[in-house]
C-alpha positions, 0 to 999 in steps of 0.5 A, spaced: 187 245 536 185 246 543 179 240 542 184 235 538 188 236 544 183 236 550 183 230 554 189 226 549 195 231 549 198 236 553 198 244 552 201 249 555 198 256 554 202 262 557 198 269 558 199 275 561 191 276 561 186 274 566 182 268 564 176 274 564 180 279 560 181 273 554 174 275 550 178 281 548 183 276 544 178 272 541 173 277 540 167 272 541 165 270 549 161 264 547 168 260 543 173 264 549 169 260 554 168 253 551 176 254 549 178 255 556 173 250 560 177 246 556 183 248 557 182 248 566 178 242 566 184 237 567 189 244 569 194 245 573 194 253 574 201 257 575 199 264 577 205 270 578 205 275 581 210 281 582 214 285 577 216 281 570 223 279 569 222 282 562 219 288 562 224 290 567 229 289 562 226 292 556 225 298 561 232 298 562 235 297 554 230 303 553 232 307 557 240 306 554 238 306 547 240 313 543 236 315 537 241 317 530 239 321 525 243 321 519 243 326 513 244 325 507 251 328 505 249 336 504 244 336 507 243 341 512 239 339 519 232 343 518 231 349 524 226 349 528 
């Protein structure tokens, strides 16, 4: 997709992993670098820094979740 799009059409890419750590996804470093020599060479790079936004709040749901455990009629919890 990368290499129809290169120099004809505009890509966003998101990505929590620093470009060095991308190998790990693709797991070849020849076709990690040509993909992202493709992507930098007309790019406009965002980088963020700081706490996220999302994993503050996924913390947050976790934290109020209450597990339930159901019993089937009859059944008596077993002891530990």
């Amino acid at each position: 997709m990368v290499a129809d799009c290169y120099e004809q059409r505009s890509v966003v890419v998101t990505s929590n992993l620093e470009f060095g750590q991308w190998n790990q996804v693709f797991g070849n470093n020849r076709l990690t670098a040509a993909l992202i020599d493709r992507l930098v060479h007309h790019a406009h790079i965002l980088a963020f820094t700081g706490e996220s936004l999302r994993l503050r709040q996924a913390m947050e749901r976790s934290q109020h979740v209450t597990l339930t455990v159901h019993q089937p009629s009859g059944e008596r919890p077993a002891s530990t």
